[in-house]
Residue frames as qw, qx, qy, qz and C-alpha x, y, z in Angstrom:
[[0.825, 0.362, -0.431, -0.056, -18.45, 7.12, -10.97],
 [0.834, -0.518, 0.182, 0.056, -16.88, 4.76, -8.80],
 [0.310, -0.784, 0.415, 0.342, -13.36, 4.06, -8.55],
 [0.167, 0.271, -0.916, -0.244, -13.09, 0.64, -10.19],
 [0.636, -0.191, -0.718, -0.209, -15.15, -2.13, -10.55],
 [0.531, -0.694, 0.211, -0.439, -16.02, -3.61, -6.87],
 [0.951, -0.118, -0.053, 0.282, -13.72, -6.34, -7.11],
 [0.634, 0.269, -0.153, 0.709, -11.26, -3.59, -7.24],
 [0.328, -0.576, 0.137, -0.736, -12.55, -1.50, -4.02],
 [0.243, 0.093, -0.697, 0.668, -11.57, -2.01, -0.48],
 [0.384, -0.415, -0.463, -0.683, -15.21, -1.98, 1.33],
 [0.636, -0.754, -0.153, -0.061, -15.29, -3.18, 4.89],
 [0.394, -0.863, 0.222, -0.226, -13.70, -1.74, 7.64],
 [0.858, -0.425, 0.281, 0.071, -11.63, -4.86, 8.67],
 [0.814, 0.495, 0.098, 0.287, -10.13, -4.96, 5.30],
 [0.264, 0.820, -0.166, 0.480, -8.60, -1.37, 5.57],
 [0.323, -0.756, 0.550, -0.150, -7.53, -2.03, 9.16],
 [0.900, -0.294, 0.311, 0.079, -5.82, -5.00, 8.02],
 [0.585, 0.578, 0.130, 0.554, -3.92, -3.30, 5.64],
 [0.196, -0.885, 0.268, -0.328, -3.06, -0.93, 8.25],
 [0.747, -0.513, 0.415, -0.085, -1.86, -3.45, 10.99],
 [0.906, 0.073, 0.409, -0.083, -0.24, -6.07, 8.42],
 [0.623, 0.689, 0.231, 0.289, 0.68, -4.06, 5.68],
 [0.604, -0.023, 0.106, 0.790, 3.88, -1.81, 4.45],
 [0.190, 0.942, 0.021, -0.277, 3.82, 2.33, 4.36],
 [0.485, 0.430, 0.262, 0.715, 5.11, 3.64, 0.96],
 [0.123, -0.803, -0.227, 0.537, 5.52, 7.55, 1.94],
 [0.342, 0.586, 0.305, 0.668, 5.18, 9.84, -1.25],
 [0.136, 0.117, -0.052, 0.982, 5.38, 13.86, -0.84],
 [0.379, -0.225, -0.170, -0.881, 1.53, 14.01, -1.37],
 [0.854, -0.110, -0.203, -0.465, 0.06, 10.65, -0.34],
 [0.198, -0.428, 0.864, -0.177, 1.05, 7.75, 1.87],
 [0.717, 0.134, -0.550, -0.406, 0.19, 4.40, 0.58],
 [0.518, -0.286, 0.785, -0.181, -0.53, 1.21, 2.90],
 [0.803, 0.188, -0.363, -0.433, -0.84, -1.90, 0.86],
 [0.444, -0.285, 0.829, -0.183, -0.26, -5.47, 1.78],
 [0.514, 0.223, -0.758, -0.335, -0.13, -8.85, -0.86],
 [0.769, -0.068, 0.217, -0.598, -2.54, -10.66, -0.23],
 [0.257, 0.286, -0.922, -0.044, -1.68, -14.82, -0.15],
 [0.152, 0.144, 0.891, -0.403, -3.64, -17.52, 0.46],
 [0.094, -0.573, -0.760, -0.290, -7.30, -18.17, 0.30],
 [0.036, -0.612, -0.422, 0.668, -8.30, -14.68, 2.46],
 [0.442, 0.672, -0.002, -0.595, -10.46, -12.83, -0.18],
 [0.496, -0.098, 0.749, 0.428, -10.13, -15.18, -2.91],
 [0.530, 0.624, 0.573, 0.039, -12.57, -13.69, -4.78],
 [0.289, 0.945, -0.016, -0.151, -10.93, -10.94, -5.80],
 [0.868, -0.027, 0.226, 0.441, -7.60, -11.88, -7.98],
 [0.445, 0.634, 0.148, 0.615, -6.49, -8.44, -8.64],
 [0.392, 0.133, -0.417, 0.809, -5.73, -5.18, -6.93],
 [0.259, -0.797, -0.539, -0.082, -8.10, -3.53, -4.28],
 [0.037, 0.202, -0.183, 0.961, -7.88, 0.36, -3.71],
 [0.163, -0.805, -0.546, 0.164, -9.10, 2.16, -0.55],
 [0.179, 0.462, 0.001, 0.869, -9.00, 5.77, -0.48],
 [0.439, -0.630, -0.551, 0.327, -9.22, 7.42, 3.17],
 [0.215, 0.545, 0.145, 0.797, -9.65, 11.31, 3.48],
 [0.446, -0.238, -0.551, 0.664, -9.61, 12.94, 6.80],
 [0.010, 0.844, 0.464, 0.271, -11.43, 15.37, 8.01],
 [0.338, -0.526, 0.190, 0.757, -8.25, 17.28, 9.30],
 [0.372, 0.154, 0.521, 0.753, -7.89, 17.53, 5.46],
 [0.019, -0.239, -0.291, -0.926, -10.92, 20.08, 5.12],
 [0.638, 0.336, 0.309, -0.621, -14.67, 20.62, 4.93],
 [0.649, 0.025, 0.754, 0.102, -16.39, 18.33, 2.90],
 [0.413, 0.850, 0.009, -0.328, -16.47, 20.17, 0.09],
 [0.152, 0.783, -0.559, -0.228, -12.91, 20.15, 0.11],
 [0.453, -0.195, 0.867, 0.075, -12.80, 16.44, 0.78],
 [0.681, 0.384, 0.598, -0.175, -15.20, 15.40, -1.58],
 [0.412, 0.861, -0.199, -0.223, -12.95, 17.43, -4.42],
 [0.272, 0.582, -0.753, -0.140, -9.88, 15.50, -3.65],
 [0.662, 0.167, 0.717, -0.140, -11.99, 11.86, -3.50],
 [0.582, 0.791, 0.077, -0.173, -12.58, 13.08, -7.23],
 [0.485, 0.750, -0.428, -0.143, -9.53, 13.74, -8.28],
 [0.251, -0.511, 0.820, -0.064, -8.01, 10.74, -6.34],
 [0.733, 0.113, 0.633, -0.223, -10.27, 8.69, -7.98],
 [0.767, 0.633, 0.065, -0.083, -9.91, 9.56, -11.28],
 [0.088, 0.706, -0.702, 0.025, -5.83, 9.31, -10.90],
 [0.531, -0.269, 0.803, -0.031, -6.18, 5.69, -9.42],
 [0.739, 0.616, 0.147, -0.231, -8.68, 5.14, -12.80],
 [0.475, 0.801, -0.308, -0.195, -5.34, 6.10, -15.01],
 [0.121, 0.552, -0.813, 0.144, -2.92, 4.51, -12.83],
 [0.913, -0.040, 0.113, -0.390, -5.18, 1.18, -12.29],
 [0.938, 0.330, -0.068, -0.083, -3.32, -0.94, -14.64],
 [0.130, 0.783, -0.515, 0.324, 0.02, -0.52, -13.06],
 [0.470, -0.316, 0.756, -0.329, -0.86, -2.94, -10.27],
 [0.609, 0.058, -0.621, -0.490, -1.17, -6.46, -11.31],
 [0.201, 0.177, -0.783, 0.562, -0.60, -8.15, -8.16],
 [0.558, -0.650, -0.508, -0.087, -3.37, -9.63, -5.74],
 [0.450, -0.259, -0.600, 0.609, -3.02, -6.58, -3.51],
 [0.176, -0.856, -0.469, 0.125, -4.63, -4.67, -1.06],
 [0.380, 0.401, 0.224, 0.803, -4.11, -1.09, -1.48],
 [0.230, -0.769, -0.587, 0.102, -4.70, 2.02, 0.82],
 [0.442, 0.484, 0.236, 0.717, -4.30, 5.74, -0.39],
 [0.292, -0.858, -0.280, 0.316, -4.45, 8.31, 2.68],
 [0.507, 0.497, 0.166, 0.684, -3.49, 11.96, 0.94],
 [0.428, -0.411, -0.387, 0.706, -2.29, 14.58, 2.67],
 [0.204, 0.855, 0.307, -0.365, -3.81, 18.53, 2.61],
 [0.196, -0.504, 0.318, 0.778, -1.33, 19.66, -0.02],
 [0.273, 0.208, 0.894, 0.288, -3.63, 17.75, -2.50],
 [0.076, 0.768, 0.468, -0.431, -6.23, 20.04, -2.32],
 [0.218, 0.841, -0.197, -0.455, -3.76, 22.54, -4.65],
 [0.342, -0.391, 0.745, 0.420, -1.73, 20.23, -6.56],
 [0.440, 0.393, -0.520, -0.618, -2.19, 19.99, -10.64],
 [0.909, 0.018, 0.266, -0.321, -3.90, 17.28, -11.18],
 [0.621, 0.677, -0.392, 0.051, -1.02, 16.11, -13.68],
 [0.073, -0.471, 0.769, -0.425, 1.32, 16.14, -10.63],
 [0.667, -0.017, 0.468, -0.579, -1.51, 13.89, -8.70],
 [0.858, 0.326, -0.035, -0.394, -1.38, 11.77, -11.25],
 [0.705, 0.367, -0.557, 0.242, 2.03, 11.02, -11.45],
 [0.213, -0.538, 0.663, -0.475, 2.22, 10.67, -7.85],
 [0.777, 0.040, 0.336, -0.531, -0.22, 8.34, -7.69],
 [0.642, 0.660, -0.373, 0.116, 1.43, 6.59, -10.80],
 [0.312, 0.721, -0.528, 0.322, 4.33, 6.46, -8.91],
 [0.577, -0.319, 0.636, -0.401, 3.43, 4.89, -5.32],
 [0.895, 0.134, 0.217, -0.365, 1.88, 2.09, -7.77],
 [0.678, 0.558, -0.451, 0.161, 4.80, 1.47, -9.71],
 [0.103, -0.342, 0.792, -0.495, 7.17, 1.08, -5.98],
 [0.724, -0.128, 0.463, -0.495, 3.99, -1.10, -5.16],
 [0.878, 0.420, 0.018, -0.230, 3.75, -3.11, -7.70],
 [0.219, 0.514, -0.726, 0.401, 8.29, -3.63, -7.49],
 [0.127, -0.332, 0.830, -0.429, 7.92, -4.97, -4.19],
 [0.778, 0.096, 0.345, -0.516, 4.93, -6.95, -5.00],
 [0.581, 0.419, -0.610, -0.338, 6.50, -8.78, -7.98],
 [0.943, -0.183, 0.007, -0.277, 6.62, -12.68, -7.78],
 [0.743, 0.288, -0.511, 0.323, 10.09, -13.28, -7.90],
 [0.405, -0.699, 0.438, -0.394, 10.46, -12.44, -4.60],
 [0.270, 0.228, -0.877, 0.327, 12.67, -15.03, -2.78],
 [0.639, -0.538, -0.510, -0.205, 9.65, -17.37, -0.58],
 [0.590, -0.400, -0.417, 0.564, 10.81, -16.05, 3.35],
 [0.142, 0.051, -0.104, 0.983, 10.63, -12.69, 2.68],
 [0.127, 0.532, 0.687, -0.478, 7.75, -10.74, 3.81],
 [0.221, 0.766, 0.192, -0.572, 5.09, -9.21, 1.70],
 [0.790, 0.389, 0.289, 0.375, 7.29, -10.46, -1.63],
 [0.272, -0.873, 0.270, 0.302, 10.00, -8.26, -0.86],
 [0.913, 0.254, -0.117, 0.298, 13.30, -9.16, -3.12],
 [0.710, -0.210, -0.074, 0.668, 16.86, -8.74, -2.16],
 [0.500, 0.239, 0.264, 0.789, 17.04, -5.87, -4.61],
 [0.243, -0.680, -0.439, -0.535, 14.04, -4.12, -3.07],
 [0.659, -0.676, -0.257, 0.206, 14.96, -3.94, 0.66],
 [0.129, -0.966, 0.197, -0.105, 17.01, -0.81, 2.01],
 [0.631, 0.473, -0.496, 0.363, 20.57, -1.12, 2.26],
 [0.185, -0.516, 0.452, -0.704, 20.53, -0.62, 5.68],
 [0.779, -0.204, 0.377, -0.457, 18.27, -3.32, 6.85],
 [0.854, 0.339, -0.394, -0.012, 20.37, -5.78, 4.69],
 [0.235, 0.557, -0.590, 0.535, 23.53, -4.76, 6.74],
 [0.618, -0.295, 0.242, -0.687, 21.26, -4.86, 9.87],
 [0.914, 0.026, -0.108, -0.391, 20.60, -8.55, 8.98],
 [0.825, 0.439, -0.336, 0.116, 23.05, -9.67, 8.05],
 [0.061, 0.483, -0.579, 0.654, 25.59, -8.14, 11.33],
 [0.694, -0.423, 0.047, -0.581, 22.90, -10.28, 13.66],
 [0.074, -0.278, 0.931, -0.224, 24.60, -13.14, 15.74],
 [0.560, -0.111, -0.741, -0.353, 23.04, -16.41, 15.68],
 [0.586, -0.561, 0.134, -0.569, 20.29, -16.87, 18.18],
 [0.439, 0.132, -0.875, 0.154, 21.16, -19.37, 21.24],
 [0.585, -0.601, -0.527, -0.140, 18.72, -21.32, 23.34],
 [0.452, -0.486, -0.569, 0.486, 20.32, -19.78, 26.64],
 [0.129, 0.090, 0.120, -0.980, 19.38, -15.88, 26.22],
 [0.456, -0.402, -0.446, -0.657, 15.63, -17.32, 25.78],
 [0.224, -0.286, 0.590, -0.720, 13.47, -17.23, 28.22],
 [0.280, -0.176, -0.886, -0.325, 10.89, -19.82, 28.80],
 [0.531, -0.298, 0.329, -0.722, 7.31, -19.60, 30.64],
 [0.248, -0.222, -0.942, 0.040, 5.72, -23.04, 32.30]]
């Protein structure tokens, strides 16, 4: 049984490395998440969320991989409706999966979507990247911002 529908499945290559290259890393305990909000007319046909699911072959034999594709599919199944957001979505678990309760796996999974779905919301302030909101960005990279002097045209450099 497939994950989702195929409007709701990551399928070519370019997709998943533009969600690498473009996109934010959520880091859970079990599972690191890349996803990136999609804007604009790129993939318009799909108006909902798209989940890939990548499984190394560090991670086992394919036995073992092809056990946690199973259970990582039927966790994104539960935790589906969490994401409403047009976004791309990319689910790269790590070897501990392999023993974890599927319960647990579920609420991890569960979880990364909920922190996705937060920083995906639409109130996001229009200049921020990726619909970030004030309330959603690290305290640290606020400070960070904010402590930056205002650029001035004579520390650029120009090329002719």
């Amino acid at each position: 049984m497939p994950i989702a529908p195929n409007s709701h499945r990551l399928t070519k290559h370019a997709d998943y490395q533009h969600v690498y290259q473009s996109g934010r890393r959520q880091l859970g305990k079990q599972i690191t998440c890349f996803y990136w909000l999609r804007q604009g007319d790129r993939q318009a046909v799909a108006t909902g969320p798209r989940i890939g699911l990548t499984v190394p072959k560090a991670l086992g034999k394919a036995v073992d991989r092809n056990r946690i594709k199973r259970r990582m599919r039927a966790a994104i199944r539960s935790a589906l409706p969490r994401l409403t957001a047009a976004v791309d979505v990319v689910l790269h678990p790590r070897r501990c999966v392999i023993n974890l309760d599927f319960v647990q796996l579920q609420r991890a999974v569960g979880a990364l979507f909920a922190d996705v779905a937060a920083h995906c919301e639409p109130t996001a302030r229009p200049g921020r990247p990726h619909g970030l909101t004030e309330a959603a960005r690290p305290a640290h990279l606020m400070k960070a911002a904010s402590a930056q002097p205002a650029a001035s045209t004579r520390n650029r450099t120009t090329s002719s």
